[in-house]
N, C-alpha and C positions, 0 to 999 in steps of 0.2 A: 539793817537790811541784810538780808541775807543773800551772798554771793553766787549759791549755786544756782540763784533761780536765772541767772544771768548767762551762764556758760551755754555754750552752744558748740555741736558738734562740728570738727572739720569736715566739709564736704567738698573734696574736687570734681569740678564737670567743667563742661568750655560753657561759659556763658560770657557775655560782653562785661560782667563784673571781674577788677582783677582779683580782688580777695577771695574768688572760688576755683580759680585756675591754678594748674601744675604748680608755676613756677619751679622750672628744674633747672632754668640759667642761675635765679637768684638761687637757690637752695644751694648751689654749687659754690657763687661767690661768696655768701654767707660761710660755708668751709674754709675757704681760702681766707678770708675773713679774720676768722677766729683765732688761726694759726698767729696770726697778729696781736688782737684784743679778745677780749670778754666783755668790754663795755660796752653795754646796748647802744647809748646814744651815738659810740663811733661807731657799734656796727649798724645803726641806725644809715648813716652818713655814706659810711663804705659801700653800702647794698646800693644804696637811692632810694630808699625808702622815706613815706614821710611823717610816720610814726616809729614810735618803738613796741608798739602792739602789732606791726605788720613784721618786726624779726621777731618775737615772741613766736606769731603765728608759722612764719617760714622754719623754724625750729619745730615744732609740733609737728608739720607737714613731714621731716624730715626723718623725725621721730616715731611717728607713724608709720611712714614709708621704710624702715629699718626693721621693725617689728616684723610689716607684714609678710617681708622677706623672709625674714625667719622664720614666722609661722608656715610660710611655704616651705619652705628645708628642711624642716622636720616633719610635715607633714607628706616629704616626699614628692613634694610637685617643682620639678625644675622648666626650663624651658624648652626640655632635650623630649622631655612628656610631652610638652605641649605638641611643640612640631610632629612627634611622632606619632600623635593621636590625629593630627590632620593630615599627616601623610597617608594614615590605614583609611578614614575616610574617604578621601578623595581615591583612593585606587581602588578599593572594595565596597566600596556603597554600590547596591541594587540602583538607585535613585540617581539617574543625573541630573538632575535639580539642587540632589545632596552634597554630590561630587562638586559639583559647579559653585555651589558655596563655599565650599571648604579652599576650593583654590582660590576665589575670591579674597578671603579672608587670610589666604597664604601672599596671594598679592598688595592685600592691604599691608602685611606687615610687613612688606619690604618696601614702600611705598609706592608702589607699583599702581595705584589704585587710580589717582589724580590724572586724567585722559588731558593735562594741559600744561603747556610752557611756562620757563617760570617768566618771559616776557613775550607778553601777551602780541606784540607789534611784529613778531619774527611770523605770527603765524607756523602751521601744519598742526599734524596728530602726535599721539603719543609712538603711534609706529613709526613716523618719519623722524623724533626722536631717538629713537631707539638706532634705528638705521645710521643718522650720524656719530651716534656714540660708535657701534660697531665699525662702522669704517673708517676711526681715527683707531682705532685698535687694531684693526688688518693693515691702516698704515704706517705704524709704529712698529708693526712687527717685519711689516718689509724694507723700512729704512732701515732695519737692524740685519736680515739677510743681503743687503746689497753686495751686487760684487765688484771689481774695482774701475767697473765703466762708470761710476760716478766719482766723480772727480770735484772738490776745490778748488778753488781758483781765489788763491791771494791774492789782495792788493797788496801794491809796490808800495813800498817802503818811501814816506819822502825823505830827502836829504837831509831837511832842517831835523826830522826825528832820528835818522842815525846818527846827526850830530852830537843833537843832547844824550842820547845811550852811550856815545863812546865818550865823553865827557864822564858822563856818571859813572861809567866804569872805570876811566882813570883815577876819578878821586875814590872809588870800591876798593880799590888795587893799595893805592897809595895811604890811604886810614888803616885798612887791615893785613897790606905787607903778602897778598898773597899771587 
């Protein structure tokens, strides 16, 4: 029987199958992995996987995804193009339908995209998000300007605990002679 009729190309999309998705947790532990073993069956183990044809695959993926890197590098397209081809877009496009995508798509990549909480029970918007990230950020930078009308206030020391301190500092004193 002949083998090649059998191969089939790696293809990543999100589908509810996991053998077509990313996987860039596993692709990563698999590294960490290897630094260890080269035996499939441990890296089988190691990953969580429940074959040795799914690290076979996660290897390919990886191998793939290295390549196409490269092909990108040489062919001059970094991510500094990218941004900078949606930045010319979005300022100089006649079209704001056109603009309006390109920010879009400037939003998605920062994940800006998703208008909801990541718990769903707190309830609001992504702007009233927004708003309390900002405002532990302006309070973070004014407990860092305070001036010295704020004030601590220790508690008192109990007696049983300076006890035991000045205990363990006589026997400090008396081990180390100082």
């Amino acid at each position: 029987m002949n083998q090649n009729k059998n191969l089939k190309p790696i293809v990543v999309n999100t589908t509810r199958y996991k053998h077509n998705s990313k996987q860039d947790v596993q692709q990563i532990v698999l590294l960490k992995a290897m630094q260890v073993t080269n035996d499939p069956k441990k890296l089988k183990q190691m990953i969580g996987v429940k074959t040795v044809a799914e690290v076979y695959r996660t290897l390919d993926k990886l191998s793939i995804r290295k390549e196409y890197h490269d092909a990108l590098d040489r062919s001059g397209f970094s991510l500094d193009k990218v941004v900078k081809g949606l930045q010319d877009i979005a300022e100089n496009s006649e079209k704001d339908d056109t603009k309006l995508k390109a920010y879009q798509t400037i939003m998605k990549s920062v994940g800006l995209d998703k208008y909801e909480t990541a718990d769903a029970s707190e309830g609001g918007s992504w702007e009233e998000e927004l708003m309390k990230t900002v405002g532990k950020a302006e309070k973070a930078v004014m407990s860092e300007t305070l001036d010295d009308s704020y004030v601590v206030e220790e508690p008192e020391i109990p007696d049983s605990v300076k006890h035991i301190r000045e205990e363990e500092d006589a026997l400090t004193k008396s081990i180390y002679g100082s």
